[in-house]
N, C-alpha and C positions, 0 to 999 in steps of 0.2 A: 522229566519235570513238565508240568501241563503249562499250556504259553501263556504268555502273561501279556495281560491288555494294558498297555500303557496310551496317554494321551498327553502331546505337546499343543497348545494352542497358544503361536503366537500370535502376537498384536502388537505393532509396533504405532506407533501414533503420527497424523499428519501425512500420512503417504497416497498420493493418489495412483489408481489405477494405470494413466498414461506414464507412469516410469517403471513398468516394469517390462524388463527386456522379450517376452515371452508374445508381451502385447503389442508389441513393434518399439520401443526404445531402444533401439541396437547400441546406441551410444552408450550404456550405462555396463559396467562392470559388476555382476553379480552373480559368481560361480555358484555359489550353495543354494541360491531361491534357484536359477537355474536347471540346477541338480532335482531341486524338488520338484522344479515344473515338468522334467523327464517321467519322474518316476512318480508324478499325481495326474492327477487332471485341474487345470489353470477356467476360474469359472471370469468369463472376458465381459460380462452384462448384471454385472454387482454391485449394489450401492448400500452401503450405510443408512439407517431409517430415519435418523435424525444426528445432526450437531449440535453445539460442537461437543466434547468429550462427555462430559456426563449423563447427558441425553443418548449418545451414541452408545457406549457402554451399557449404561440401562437396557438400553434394547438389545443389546448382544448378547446380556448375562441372561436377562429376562425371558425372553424370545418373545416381546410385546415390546407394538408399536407406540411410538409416542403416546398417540391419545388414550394409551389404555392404564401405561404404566406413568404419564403425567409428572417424573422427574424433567420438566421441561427447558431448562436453564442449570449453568453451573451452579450448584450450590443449595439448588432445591432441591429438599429432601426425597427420597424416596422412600415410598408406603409401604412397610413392614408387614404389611398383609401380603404382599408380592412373591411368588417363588421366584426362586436364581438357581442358577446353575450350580454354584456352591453349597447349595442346601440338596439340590437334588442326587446330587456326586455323593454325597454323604448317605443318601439314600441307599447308594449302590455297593455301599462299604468304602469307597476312597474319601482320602484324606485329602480335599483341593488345595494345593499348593498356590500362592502368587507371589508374583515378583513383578515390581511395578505399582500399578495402581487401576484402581476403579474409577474413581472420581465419585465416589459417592456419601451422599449427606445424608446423615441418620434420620428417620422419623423423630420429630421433637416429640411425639406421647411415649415411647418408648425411655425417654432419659429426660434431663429437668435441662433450661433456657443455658445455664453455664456451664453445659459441657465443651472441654474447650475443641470437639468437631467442628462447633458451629462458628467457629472464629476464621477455618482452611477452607480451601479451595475442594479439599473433598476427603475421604475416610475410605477404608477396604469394605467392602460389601459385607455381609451380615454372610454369614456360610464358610468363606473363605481362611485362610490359615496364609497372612503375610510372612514370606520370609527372605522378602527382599527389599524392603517399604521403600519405595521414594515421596510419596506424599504423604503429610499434607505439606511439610516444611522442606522437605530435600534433605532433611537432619542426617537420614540414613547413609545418602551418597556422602555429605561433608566429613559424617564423622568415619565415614572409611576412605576419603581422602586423607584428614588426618592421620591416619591409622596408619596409611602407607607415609606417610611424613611428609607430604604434601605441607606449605606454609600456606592455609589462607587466607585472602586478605582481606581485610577490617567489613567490606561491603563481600559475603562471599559469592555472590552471584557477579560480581565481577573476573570471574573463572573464563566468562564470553566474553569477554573485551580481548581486540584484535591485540597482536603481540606487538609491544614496541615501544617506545613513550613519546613517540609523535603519532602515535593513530588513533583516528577520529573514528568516534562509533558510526556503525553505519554499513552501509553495504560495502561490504571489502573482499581482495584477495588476500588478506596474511590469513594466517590460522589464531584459535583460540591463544588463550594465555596456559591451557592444562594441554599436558603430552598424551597422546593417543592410549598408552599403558592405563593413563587414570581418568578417562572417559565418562561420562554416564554409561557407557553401549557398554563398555569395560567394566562396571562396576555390577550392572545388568549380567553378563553372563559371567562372571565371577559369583555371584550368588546364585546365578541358575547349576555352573556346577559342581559346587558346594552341597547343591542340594539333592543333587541327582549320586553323588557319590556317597550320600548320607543314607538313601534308601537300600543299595545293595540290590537284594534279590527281590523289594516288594515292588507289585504294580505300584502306579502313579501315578497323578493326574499334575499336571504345572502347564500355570496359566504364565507363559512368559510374555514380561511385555518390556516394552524400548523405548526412550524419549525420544527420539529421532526417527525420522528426521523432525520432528518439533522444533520450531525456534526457541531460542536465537540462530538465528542461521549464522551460523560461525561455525566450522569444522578444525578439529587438531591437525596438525600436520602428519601426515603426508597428505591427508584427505582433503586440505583446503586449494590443492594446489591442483589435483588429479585431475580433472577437468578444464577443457578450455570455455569461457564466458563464449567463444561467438561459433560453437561448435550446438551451441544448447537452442532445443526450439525458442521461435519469437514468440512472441506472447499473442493472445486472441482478443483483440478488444474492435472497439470503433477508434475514428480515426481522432477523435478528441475525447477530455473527460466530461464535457459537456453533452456531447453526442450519447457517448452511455450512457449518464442519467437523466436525459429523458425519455429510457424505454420505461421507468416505473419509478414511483418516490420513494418507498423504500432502497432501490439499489441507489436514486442520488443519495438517502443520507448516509447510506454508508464510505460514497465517495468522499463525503465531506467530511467522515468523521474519524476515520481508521488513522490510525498516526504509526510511525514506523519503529517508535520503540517499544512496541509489543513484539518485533520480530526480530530486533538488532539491539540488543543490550546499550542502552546508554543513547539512542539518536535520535535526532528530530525531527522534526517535519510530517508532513501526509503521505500516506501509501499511496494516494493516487497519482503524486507527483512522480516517482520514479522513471525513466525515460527507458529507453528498450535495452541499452548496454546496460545498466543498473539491473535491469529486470536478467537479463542474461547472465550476470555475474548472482546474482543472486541463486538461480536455477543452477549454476556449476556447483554452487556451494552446497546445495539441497542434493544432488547427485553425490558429492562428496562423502556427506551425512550416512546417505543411504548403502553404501561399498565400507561404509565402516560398519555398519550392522551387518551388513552382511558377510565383511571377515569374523566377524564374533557369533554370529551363528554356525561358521565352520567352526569357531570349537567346538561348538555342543555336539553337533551334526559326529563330527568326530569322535569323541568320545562316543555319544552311541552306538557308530559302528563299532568302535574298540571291544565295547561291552558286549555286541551283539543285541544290543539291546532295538536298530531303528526298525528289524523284522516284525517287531510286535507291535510297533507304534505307529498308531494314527496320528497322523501330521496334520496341521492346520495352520495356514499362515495366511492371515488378516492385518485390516488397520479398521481404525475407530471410526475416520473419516479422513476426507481431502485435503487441500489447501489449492486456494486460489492462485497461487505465485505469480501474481502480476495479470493472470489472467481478468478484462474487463475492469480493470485497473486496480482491483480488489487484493488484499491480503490476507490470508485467514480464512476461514470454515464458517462460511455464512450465508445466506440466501437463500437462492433456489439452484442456482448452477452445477453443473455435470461437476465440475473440477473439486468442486467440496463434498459431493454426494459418493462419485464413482471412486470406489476403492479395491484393491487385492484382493483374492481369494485364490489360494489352491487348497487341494484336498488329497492327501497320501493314505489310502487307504492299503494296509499290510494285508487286508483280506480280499481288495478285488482292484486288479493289476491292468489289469483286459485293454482297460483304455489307459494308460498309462502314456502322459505325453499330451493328451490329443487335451483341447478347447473344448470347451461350453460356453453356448450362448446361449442359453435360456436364461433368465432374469431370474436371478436372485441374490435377496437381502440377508442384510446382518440378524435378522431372527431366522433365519434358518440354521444359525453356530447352535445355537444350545441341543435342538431337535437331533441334530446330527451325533454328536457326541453323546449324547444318553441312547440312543439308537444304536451307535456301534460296542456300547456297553451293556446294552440288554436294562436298560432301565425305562422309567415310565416318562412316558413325555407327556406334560401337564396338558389338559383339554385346554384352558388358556393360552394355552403358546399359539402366539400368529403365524409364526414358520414352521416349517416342513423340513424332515431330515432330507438330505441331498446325498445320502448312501445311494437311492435309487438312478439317482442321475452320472454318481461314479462311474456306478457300474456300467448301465444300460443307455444313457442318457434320459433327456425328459420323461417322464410317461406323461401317458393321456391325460388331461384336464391338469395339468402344471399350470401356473399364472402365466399370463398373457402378458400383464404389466409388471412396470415395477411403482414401489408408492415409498413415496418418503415425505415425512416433516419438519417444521424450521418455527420454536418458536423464538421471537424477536422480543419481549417484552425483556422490557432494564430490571437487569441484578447488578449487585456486586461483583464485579471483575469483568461488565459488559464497558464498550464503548460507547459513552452518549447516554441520551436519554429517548431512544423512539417514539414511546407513549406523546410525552409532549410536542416532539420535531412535527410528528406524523396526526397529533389530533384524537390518539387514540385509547379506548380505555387498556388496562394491563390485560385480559381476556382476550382479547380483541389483536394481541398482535401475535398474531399464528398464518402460519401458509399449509398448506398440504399439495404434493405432488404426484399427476401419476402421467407416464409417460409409458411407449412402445417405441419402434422401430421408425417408425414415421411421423407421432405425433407427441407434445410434450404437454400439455398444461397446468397448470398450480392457481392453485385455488387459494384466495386469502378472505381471514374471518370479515376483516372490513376495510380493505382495500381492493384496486380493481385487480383482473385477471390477465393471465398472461397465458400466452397460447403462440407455439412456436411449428414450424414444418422444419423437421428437421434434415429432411428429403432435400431441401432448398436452400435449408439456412442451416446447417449444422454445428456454428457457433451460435445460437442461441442470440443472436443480431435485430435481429427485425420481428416484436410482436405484434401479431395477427389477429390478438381477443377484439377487435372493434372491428374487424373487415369484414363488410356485409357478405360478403364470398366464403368465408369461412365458419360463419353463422355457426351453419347445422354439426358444424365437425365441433365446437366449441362447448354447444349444447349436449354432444355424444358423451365429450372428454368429461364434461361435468357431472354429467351421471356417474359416469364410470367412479368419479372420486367418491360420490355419496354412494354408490351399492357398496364399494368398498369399505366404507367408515361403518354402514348398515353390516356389513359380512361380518367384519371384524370388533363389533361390540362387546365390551367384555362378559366373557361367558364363564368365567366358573363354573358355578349351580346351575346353569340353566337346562345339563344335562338329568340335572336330576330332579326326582318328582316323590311327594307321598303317595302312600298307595295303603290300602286298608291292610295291608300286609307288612308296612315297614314304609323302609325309605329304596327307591328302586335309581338306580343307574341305569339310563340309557343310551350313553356312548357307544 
């Protein structure tokens, strides 16, 4: 029987880079990513192109950067002109499977003002074949809660409230109110495989993906308890909340404005308030999270060995983006900071073993998933796409002329399901509240449309502590960084057409 090319890409959501055991988290329990870092290559200098989820997606599925593909905010549509990954898979004969979600908002020309998309946090991307839905309502998880006979209760997202009827929302040690069996992670790979059992003998493509560790941070038992709070790193800030916001006004208004029941079902108060044991029990609990996904990808992992099936399969284990957890007193997927940007990456490639085990540290981004995947499929990788397949780098590591940097963007302007209102806090128009970043080994800086610059040594200051954009010392390196951002946004202009031209003879391609 001739082999069959199958592809796993997971995504789990909210996971930053520093907890994965591979990359020095030894505290954290996770046999099966583990397993996978053995037997792929773990890429250790990878970030996400933008946040938080729908932006970041966008640019995963698309392999274009923010400013190309302009899904900038949750909820903002994306342009139906755009190829995905899901349309391109279909190109190649497979059927793209998901499980989880996109985060994506229809083009309004494409359907009329009262489609009720436009009412959710987001919709499956255009290409794609849901058969595991969690968005836009969670309807899917509920009603296979009830299914299992689960009772829920009147408010169902109270599922995250700590167990007891003296417990106070908020940062806790109990576990959730649902039992580890009926999980979201549980209900996630319960339909991944359902799904993988439904195919048999065809190839495959499943986009798996996991709400977790996403908040609410609250973990089911045994996972809530698995960790000790004073065992977990401390957090990376200044010695006050005042002190951190004034490296920049945008990071004060976000100290001023993040509140804590966006992460803890039901509590109150500011994120910036939490004190370092809070912040600590916090991070056991996100550890927690994350050892529960990770027992549930041993099933999968499992069964494909059962089947024989993980020989043939390109593995890929990603996240959308970071989370700040407490870092700089922030909570959430915002900014400019490493902690929201820097995310997982390994790559299990069934056809080139060579390097198996070993690191990469060449920089690269979430547009290099989609290049990759149509690459090790023999399909076409659209002249658009900003990323590069990373088969070359499996195998061989970097080649010659690889990117130097890494770039990512952060647009800030208020939607619906945002905190606050920036435009007004900050003075500025809706266009107008964007940042872009490009960073190397020793230097950081981020560029915003109409606020001042930040410029970091990271040689010196490797929490991101002390900016440098105004130090007459620094000048010429600030001026260097800035260029570097504009050839970049100048490189990466969208191109479609541009390879192509009339000619008295037709229309001529010259890719």
């Amino acid at each position: 029987m001739a082999q069959r090319r199958n592809v796993l890409l997971i995504v789990v959501d909210q996971w930053r880079a520093d907890f994965v055991p591979k990359l020095g988290a030894e505290f954290l329990r996770t046999p099966n990513l583990d397993r996978l870092c053995a037997e792929g290559v773990t890429f250790a200098n990878h970030v996400t192109n933008a946040v938080p989820c729908g932006p970041a997606r966008a640019s995963l599925l698309t392999g274009l950067y923010l400013m190309n593909h302009r899904a900038v905010q949750n909820t903002v549509p994306l342009d139906a002109r755009h190829f995905n990954l899901g349309k391109a898979l279909r190109r190649t004969g497979y059927d793209p499977a998901l499980i989880g979600y996109t985060t994506t908002t229809p083009d309004p020309r494409t359907t009329g003002p009262k489609d009720p998309r436009f009412t959710h946090l987001g919709e499956t991307m255009d290409g794609f074949r849901n058969v595991g839905d969690f968005e836009p309502t969670m309807d899917g998880y509920f009603g296979w809660l009830a299914n299992k006979g689960y009772k829920l209760p009147e408010k169902r997202e109270d599922i995250w409230l700590p167990e007891g009827e003296d417990a106070v929302p908020g940062v806790t040690d109990r576990p959730c109110r649902v039992p580890r069996e009926l999980s979201d992670s549980a209900y996630f790979t319960d339909r991944a495989l359902s799904y993988l059992k439904g195919k048999g003998e065809q190839p495959w493509f499943l986009h798996l993906g996991y709400y977790r560790p996403h908040p609410p941070f609250i973990a089911p038992a045994p996972y809530h308890a698995m960790y000790n709070a004073v065992d977990m790193p401390a957090p990376v800030r200044a010695p006050n909340v005042a002190a951190e916001a004034a490296q920049h006004p945008l990071l004060d208004f976000y100290l001023k404005g993040i509140p804590q029941g966006s992460f803890f079902h039901g509590a109150g108060g500011s994120a910036s308030a939490l004190d370092e044991a809070a912040v600590r029990q916090m991070r056991a609990t996100y550890a927690g999270l994350i050892t529960e996904v990770d027992d549930n990808l041993g099933r999968v992992f499992a069964y494909l060995d059962e089947t024989e099936q993980w020989k043939d399969t390109l593995v890929i284990f990603t996240s959308d983006h970071g989370e700040q957890l407490g870092d700089h007193y922030l909570l959430g997927k915002i900014g400019y900071f490493d902690e929201s940007f820097r995310v997982p990456l390994v790559v299990k490639d069934p056809d080139n073993l060579g390097r198996a085990g070993q690191v990469e540290r060449a920089p690269t981004e979430a547009v290099d998933v989609m290049p990759t995947i149509l690459d090790w499929l023999g399909g076409e990788i659209p002249r658009a796409c900003d990323g590069a397949s990373l088969l070359p780098l499996v195998a061989n590591g970097a080649p010659a002329g690889w990117r130097d940097l890494l770039h990512y963007e952060f647009d800030f302007r208020d939607v619906i399901f945002s905190s606050g209102r920036p435009e007004g806090a900050l003075g500025l128009e809706m266009d107008q509240c964007s940042l872009c970043v490009v960073q190397d080994e020793k230097y950081k800086y981020v560029h915003f449309a109409a606020l001042p610059p930040l410029f970091f040594d990271l040689v010196a200051d490797p929490t991101q502590l002390r900016n440098l954009a105004e130090d007459p010392t620094h000048a010429s390196l600030v001026k260097d960084y800035a260029q570097k951002a504009l050839s970049w946004r100048l490189n990466h202009a969208e191109r479609t057409l541009t390879a192509y031209r009339g000619s008295r003879t037709g229309l001529e391609n010259r890719r």
